[in-house]
C-alpha positions in Angstrom: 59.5 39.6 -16.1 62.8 41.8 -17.0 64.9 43.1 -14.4 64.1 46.1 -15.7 60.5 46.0 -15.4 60.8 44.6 -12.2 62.8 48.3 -11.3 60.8 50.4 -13.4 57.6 49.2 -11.4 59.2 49.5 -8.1 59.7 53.1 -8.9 56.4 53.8 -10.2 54.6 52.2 -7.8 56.0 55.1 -5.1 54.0 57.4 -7.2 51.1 55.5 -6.1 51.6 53.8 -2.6 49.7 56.8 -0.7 46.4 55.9 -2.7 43.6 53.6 -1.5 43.8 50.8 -3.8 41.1 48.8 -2.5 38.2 48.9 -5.2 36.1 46.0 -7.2 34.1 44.8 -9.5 33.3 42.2 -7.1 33.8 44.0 -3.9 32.1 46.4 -1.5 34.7 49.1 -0.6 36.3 51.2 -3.2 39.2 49.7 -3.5 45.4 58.7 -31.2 47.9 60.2 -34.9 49.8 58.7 -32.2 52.7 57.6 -33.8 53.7 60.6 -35.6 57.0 61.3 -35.3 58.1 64.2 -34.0 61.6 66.2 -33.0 61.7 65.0 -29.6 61.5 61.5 -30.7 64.4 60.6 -29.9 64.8 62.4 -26.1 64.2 59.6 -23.8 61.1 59.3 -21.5 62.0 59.9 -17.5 62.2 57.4 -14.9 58.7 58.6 -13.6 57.4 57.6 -17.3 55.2 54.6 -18.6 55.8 55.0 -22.0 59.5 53.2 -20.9 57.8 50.1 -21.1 58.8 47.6 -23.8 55.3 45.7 -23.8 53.6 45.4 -26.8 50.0 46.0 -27.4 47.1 45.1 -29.7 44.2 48.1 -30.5 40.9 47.1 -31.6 41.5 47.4 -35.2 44.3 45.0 -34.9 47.3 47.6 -35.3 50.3 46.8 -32.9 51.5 49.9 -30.7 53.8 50.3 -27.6 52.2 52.7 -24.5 54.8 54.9 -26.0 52.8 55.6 -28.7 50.4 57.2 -26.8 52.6 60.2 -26.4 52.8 63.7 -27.2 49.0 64.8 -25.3 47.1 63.9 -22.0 45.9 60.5 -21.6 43.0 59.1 -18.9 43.7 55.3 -18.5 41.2 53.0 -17.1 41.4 48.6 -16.9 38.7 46.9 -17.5 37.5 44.2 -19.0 34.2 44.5 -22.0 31.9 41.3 -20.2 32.1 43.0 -17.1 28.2 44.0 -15.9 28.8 46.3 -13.0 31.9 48.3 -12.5 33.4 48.4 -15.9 30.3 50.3 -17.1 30.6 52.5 -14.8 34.1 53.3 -15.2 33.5 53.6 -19.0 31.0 56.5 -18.4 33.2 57.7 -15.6 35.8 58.7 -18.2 32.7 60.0 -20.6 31.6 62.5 -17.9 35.2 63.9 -18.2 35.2 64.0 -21.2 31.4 66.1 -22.0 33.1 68.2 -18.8 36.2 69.5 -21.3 35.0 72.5 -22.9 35.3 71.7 -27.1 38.7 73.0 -27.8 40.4 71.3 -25.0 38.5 67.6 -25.7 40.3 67.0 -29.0 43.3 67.1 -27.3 43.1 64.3 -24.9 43.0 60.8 -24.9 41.1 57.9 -23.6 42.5 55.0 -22.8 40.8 51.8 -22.0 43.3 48.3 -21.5 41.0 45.2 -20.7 41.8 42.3 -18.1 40.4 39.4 -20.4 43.9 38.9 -22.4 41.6 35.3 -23.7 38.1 37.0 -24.7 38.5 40.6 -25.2 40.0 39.8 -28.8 40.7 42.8 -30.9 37.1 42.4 -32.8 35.1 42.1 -29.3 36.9 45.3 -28.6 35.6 47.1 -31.7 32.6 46.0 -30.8 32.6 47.3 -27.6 33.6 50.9 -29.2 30.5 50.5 -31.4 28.0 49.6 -28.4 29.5 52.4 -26.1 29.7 54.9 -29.2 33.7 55.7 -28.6 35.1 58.2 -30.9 38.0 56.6 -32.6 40.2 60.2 -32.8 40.2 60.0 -29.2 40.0 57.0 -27.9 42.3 53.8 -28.0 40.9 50.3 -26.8 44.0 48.0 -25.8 44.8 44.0 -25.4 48.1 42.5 -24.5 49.8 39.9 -23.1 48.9 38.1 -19.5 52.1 40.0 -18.0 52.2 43.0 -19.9 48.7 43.0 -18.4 50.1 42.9 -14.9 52.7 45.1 -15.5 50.8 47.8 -16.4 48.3 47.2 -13.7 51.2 47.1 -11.3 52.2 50.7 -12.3 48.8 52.0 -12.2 48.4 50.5 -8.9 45.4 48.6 -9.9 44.9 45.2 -8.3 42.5 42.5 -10.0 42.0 38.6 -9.8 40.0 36.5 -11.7 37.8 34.1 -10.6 36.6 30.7 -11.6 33.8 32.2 -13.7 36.4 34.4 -16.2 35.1 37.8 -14.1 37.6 39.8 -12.5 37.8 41.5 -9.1 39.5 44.7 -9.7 40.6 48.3 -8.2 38.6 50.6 -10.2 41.0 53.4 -10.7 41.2 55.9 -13.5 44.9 57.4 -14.4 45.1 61.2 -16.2 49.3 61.3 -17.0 51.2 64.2 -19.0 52.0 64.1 -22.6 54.7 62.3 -21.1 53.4 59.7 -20.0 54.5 60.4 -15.9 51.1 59.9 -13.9 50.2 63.5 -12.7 46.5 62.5 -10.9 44.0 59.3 -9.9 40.6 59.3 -9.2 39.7 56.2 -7.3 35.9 54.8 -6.7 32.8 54.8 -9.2 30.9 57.5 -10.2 32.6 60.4 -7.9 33.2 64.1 -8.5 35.1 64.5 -11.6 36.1 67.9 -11.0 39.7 67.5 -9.9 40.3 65.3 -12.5 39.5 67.7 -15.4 41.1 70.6 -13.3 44.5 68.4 -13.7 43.4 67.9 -17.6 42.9 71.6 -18.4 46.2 72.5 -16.4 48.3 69.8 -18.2 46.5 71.9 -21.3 46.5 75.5 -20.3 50.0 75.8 -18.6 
């Protein structure tokens, strides 16, 4: 890992050390025209940003992005990982409910974000499959893999802990993210299927304001 990751996450993660992290798959408490350019291209992202990151990431049609590439409107990011039978699914129609929530002209200008654990078995095509099974919109929703550290890296600056066990499952903090056209983390909802109300409050602001 860089020594600039290493610095980025340590600032990031003071965004997020007043949060509960403690949440599971496997535990009891509760732990995209994206790459049009644009003429702000070039102004750099704050310290308080994501999209700084250099990882590189796979979608499920195979096309290679950067988080950074996810800028320019709200995003709500959620780990998980697609063989996952109890809190993934969950999570999945956590971020659905906010999205029926959004009245019509607000919806089509957010994003949903899903990044997966399994860097081994959540290939590209399993993730497209995955969008198929769950009915995903592909105009709104992006379905990421990457790279065993790139993986903890982000996970690090959501402040989502996981660990996988013998069986290829994975214990993890079931948090979902919204951040700013920015990429800067402006809200987290932590648990399964809680109130969504505060999160799309902080969606519509980020829209209306």
């Amino acid at each position: 890992m860089k020594t600039f990751r290493l610095q980025f996450i340590t600032a990031t993660l003071l965004l997020v050390s007043a949060l509960s992290l403690q949440a599971g798959c496997c535990m009891t408490n509760k732990v995209s025209s994206c790459c049009a350019k644009s003429d702000t291209a070039a102004t750099p992202f704050s310290d308080k940003s994501l999209y700084q990151t250099e990882s590189k990431w796979a979608t499920d049609t195979t096309k290679q992005i950067t988080l950074g590439d996810l800028k320019g409107r709200p995003q709500v990011v959620a780990m998980f990982f697609t063989s996952c039978q109890y809190a993934c699914p969950i999570i999945v129609n956590d971020l659905k409910r906010i999205e029926a929530a959004l009245k019509p002209d607000l919806r089509a200008q957010i994003g949903f974000t899903l990044v997966t654990f399994d860097t081994h078995r959540d290939t590209p095509e399993v993730l497209a499959g995955y969008r198929a099974t769950r009915s995903l919109p592909e105009k709104t929703w992006t379905l990421l893999r990457g790279e065993s550290d790139d993986v903890l890296e982000l996970a690090a600056l959501l402040g989502v802990k996981y660990k996988e066990d013998a069986n290829g499952q994975f214990a993890h903090s079931n948090i979902i993210t919204v951040l700013n056209a920015h990429g800067e983390i402006v809200h987290q909802q932590i648990g399964l299927g809680g109130d969504i109300s505060e999160t799309v409050r902080e969606l519509e602001k980020l829209l209306t304001n």
